[in-house]
Structure formats: C-alpha cells, structure tokens
N, C-alpha and C positions, 0 to 999 in steps of 0.2 A: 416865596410864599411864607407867611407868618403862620407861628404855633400858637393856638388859645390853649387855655385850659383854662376851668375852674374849680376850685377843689373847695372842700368842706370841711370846717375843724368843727372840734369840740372840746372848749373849756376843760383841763384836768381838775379845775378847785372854781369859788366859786365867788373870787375877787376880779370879776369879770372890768373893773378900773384897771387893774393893775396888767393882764391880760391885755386890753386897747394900747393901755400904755408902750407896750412890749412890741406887739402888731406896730403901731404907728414910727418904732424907731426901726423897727425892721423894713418896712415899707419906705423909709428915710433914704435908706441905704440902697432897696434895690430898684429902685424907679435913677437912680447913677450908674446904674450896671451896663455896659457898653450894650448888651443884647435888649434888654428891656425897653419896648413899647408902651406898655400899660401894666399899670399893677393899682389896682384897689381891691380894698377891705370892707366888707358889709358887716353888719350885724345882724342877724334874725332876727324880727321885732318878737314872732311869734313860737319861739325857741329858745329861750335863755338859755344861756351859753355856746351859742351854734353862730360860728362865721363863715363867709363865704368869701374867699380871694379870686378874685377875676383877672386875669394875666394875658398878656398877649408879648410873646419873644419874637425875634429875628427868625428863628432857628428852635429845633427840641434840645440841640446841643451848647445854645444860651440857657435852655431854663436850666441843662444839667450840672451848666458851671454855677449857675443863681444856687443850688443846692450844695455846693462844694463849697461857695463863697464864708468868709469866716461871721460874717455877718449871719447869714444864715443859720450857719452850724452853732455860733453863737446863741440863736434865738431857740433852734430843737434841745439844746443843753440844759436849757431853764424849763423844758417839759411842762409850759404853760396848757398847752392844746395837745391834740391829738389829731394824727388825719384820719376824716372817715371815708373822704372819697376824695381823687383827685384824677379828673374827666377831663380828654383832649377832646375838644369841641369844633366843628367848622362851621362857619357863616352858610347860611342857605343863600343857592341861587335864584336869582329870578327866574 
C-alpha cells in the first residue's frame, strides 16, 4: 500500500523566484529517490507565498529516508519555507 501526503509551506522571505527555484531542484532530486511515486509542487495562486507538495511513496519509511536524504537536508538548511502542515492522506473508496 502507498503513502500520500500533502503538506503545506510557507515562504520565510518574499523572493518567491528564488524559493520555486529551490523547490524545483529539490523536486529534481526526489522524484530519482528509489521510494518515490509522485512528488509535485503547487503554488497558491490565492496565498502568496503558500506551497502545496503532493507526494505519494512506496512506504512512510521512503518518505522518512526522502527527509534524511542530503538533498533534502540540503534544501531545510537554506530555510527558504516553512512547514505549516504536513497531512497523511488516503484515496476514498468507492
């Protein structure tokens, strides 16, 4: 069975370019990750500075190496965003 989650950042500054930029090498990296299924990145249109990552792993213990990964730890060290919420999600059944 697959893990979703979706989680929610929030911009720390408000070079919201530089921020996608950052987002988009990070997402480079973890959609190569052996566990990773799906990984995209939204923008709020109606939230400036509010992103939304949509992820789906193998496993919870894929996303938790994605968070150990240097790529990652990489990208929390630049303290672009902030998490405000980051929700495990399941598909409804019919």
């Amino acid at each position: 069975m697959s893990y979703y989650i979706v989680a929610k950042l929030m911009a720390n500054h408000g070079n919201i370019s530089e921020i996608t930029a950052e987002l988009n090498i990070l997402k480079a990296h973890t959609v190569d990750e052996p566990g990773c299924i799906y990984f995209e990145i939204y923008h709020a249109h109606d939230e400036p500075g509010v992103f939304y990552l949509w992820e789906a792993w193998h496993c919870e213990a894929d996303l938790k190496r994605h968070y150990d990964a240097p790529h990652t730890q990489a990208y929390f060290a630049k303290q672009h965003t902030r998490i405000l919420s980051c929700q495990p999600i399941s598909k409804l059944s019919a």
